[in-house]
C-alpha positions as a printed NumPy array, in Angstrom:
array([[ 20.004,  -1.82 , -25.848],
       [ 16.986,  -4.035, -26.235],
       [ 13.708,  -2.775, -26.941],
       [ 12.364,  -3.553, -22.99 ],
       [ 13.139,  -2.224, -19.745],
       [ 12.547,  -3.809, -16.634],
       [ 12.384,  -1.365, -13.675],
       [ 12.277,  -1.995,  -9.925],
       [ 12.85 ,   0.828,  -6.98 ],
       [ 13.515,   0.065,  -2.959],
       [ 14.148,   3.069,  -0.581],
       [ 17.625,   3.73 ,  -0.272],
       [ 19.59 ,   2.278,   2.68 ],
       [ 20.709,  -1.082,   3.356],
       [ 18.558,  -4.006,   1.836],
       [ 16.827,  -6.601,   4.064],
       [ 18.236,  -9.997,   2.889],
       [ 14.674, -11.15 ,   1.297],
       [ 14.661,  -8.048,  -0.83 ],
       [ 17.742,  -9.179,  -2.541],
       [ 16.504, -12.142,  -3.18 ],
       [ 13.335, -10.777,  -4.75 ],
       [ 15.396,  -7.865,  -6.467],
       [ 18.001, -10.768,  -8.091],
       [ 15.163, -13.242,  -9.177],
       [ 13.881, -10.06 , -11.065],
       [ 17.358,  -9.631, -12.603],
       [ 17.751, -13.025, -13.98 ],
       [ 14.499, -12.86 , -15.465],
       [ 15.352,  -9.937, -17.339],
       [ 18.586, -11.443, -17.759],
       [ 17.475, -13.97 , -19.575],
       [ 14.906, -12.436, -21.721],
       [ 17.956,  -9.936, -23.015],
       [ 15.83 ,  -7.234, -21.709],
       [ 17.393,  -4.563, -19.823],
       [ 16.86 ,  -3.488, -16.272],
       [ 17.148,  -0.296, -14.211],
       [ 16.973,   0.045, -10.551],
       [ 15.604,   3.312,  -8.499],
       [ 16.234,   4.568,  -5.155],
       [ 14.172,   7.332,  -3.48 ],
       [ 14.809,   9.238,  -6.483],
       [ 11.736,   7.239,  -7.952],
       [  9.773,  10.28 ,  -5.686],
       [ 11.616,  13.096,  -7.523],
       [  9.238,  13.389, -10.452],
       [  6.299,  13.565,  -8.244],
       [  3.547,  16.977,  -8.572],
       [  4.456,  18.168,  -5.302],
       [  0.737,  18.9  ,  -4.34 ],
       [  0.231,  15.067,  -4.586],
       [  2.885,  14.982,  -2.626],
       [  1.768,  17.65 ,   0.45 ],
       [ -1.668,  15.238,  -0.374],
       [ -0.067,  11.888,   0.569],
       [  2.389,  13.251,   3.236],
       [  4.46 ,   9.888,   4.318],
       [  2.422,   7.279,   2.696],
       [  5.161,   5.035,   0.363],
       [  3.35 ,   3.262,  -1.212],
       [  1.207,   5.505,  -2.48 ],
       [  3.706,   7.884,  -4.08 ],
       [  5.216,   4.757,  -5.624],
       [  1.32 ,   4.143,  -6.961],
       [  2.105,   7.332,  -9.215],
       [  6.076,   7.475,  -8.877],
       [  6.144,   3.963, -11.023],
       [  3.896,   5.201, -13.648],
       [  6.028,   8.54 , -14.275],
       [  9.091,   6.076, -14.607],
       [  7.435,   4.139, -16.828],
       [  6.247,   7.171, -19.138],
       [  9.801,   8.776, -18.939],
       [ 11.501,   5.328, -19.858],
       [  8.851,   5.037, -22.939],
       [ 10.868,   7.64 , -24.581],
       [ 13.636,   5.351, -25.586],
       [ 12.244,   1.376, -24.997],
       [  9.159,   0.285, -26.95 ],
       [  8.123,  -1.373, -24.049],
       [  8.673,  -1.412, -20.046],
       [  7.443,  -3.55 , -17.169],
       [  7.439,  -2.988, -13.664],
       [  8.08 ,  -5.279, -10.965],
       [  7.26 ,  -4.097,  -7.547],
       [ 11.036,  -5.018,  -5.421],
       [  9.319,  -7.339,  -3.282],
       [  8.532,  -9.583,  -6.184],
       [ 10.192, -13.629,  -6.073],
       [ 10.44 , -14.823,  -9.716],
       [ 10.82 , -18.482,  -8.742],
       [  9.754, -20.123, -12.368],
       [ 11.276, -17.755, -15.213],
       [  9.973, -19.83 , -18.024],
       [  6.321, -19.397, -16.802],
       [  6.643, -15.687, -17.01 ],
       [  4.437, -13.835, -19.433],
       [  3.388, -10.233, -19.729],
       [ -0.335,  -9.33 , -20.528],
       [ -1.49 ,  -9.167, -23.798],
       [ -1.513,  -6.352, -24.725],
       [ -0.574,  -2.528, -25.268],
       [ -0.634,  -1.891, -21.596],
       [ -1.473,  -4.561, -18.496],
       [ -1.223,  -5.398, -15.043],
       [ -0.9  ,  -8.687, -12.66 ],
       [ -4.403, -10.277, -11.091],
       [ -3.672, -10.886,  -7.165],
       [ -5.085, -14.148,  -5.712],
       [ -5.182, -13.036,  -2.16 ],
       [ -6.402, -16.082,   0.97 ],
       [ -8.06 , -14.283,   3.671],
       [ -9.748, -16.437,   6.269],
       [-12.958, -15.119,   7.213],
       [-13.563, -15.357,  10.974],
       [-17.051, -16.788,  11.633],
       [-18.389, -19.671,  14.074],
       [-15.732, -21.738,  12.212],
       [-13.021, -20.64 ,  10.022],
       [-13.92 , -19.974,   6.444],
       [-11.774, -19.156,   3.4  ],
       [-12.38 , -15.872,   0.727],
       [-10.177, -16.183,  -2.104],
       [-10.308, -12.259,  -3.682],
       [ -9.237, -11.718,  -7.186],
       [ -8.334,  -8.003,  -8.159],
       [ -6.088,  -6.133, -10.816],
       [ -2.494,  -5.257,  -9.211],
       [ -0.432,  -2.822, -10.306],
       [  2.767,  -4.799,  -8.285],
       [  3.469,  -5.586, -11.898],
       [  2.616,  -2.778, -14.778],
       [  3.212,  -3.224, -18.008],
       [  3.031,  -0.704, -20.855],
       [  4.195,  -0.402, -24.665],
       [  4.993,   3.011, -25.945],
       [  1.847,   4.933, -27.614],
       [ -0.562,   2.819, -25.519],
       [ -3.796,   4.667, -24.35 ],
       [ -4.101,   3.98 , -20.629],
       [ -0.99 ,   5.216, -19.501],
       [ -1.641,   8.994, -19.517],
       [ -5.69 ,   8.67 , -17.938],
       [ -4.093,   6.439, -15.328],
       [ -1.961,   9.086, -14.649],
       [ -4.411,  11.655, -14.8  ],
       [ -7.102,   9.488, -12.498],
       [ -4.575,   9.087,  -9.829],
       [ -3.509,  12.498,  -9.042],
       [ -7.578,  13.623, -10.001],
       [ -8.626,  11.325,  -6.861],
       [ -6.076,  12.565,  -4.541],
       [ -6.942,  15.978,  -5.135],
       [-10.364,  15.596,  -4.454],
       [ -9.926,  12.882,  -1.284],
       [ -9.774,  13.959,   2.217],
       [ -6.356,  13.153,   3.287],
       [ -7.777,  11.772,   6.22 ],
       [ -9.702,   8.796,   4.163],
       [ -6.955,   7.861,   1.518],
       [ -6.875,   3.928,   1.818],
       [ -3.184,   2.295,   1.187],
       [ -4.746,   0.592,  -2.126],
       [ -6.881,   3.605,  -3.02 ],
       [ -5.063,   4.41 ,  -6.433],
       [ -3.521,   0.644,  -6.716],
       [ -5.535,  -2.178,  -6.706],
       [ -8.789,  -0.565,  -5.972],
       [ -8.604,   2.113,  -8.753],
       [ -7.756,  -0.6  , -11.76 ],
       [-10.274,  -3.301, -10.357],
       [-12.526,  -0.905, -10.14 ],
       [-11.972,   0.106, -13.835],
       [-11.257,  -3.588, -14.925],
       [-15.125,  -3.827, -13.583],
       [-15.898,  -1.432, -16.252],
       [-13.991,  -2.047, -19.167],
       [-11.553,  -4.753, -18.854],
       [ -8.074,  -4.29 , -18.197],
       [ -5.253,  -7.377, -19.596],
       [ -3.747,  -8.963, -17.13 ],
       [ -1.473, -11.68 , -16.867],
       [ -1.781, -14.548, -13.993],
       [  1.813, -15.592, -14.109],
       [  2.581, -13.525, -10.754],
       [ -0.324, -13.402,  -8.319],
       [ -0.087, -11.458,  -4.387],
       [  1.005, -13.87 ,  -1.361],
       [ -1.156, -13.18 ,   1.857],
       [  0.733, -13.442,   4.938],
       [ -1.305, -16.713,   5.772],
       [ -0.088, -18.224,   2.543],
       [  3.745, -16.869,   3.213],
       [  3.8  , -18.731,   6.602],
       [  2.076, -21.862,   5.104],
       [  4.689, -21.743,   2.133],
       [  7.76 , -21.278,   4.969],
       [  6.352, -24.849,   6.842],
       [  5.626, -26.164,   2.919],
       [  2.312, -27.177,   3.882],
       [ -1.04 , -25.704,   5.227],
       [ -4.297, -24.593,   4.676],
       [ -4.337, -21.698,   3.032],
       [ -1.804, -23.304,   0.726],
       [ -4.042, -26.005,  -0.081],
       [ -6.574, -23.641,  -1.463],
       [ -4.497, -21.143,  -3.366],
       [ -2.813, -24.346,  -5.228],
       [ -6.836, -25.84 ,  -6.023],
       [ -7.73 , -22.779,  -6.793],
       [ -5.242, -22.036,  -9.355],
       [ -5.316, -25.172, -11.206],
       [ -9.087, -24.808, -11.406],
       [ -9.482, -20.921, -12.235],
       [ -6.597, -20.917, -15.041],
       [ -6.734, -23.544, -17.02 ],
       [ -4.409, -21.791, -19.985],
       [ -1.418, -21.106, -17.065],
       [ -1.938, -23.831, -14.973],
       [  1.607, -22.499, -12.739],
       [  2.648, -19.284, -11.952],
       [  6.263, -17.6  , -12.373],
       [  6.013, -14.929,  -9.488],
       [  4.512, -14.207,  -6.265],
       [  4.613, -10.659,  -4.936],
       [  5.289, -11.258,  -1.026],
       [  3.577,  -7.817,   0.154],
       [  6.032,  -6.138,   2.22 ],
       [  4.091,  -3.535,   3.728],
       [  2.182,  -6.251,   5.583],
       [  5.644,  -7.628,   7.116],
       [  4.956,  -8.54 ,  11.313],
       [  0.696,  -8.661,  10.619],
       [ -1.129, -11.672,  11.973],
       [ -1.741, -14.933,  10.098],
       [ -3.869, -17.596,  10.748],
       [ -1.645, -19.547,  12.625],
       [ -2.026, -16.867,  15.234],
       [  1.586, -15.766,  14.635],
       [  3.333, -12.462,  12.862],
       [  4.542, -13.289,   9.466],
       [  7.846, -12.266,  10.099],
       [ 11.341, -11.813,   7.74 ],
       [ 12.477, -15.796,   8.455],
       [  8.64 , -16.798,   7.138],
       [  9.767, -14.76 ,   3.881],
       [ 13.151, -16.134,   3.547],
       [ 11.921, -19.87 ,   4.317],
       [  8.889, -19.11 ,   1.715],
       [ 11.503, -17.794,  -0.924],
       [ 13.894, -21.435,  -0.119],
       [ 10.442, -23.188,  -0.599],
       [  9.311, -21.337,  -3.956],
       [ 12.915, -21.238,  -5.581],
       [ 13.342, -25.27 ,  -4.91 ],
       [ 10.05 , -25.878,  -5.967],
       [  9.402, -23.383,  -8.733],
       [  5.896, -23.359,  -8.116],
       [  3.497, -22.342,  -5.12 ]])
């Protein structure tokens, strides 16, 4: 046994073909860091406080917001450090791949959204992203993340909890305060920049590759891209769905290029 664990969890069932593909890049990472890895099924839910639970009601990705962090605590007891990797992550450059620096860190999504106006213009948004956690054993944001998430679902109307609410919202809004590490090796793919990356070419490819080599100068590439599978069949730009053959062609396009 090594002294990391790499954990990833899908519902249980059969596994859409992309999945695998994520789920196996993950594997050979960890393969060839000699870290270990451990894969969850709905059990990942188990754990859960079951009044966040009544709270939250069917809302996946939300229990996995908390579910991840209790696996991550548990499997602190015996590894010195873990990392998360949410299942719908494509390692496609393994050599890029770092992990924040730090006792405890997250990734930093890049996410294209064109903003509709008299013509089309481009937002690029930059938040923390817990699709990829990392945390060291004895570190001291583990426990008040915790403690933050299940405060603010206790006090929300269930009504008004937001999908990102205790994600991405919570840690950017606390990286706003007092800055969280990061690492920029695997960013968030927008469904206009998965269909771009399944042609190979496009707009909203254009400006995620400009604005990477001009934001992070130390990275210059990145190793991942989480491909967001709760927003599978939503609109892009192109005025189609992004749809499970746009993931598989963008994985083909990543893997053979290992880079966005």
């Amino acid at each position: 046994m090594t002294d990391t664990l790499v954990i990833q969890s899908f519902k249980d069932g059969p596994q859409p073909l992309w999945i695998e593909r994520c789920l196996h890049s993950v594997q050979t990472l960890a393969q060839q860091r000699s870290w270990d890895y451990r894969f969850i099924g709905d059990e990942l839910f188990a754990p859960l406080p079951q009044t966040f639970r009544n709270k939250v009601g069917q809302r996946g990705p939300i229990l996995s917001d908390l579910g991840r962090l209790i696996a991550c605590k548990e499997a602190l007891k015996d590894y010195e450090k873990v990392l998360w990797l949410d299942a719908d992550t494509l390692i496609f450059n393994p050599q890029a791949f770092q992990v924040p620096q730090g006792r405890f860190g997250f990734g930093r999504e890049r996410w294209i959204q064109p903003q509709q106006d008299k013509k089309l213009k481009w937002k690029i948004y930059r938040s923390i992203c817990n699709a990829l956690c990392y945390f060291e054993r004895d570190n001291p944001f583990l426990d008040f993340y915790m403690y933050s998430c299940e405060s603010i679902i206790n006090r929300v109307d269930p009504e008004y909890i937001a999908p990102q609410m205790i994600g991405p919202k919570l840690l950017s809004a606390l990286h706003n305060i007092s800055p969280c590490p990061f690492t920029t090796t695997v960013g968030s793919a927008s469904p206009h920049l998965i269909v771009d990356l399944s042609y190979g070419h496009g707009k909203a490819l254009e400006l995620y590759r400009s604005d990477l080599a001009r934001t992070d100068q130390e990275t210059k590439e990145e190793a991942g891209l989480n491909l967001c599978h709760s927003l599978l069949d939503t609109p892009s730009y192109h005025g189609e769905l992004m749809t499970r053959k746009h993931l598989l062609r963008a994985i083909d396009h990543l893997l053979k290029q290992g880079r966005v």
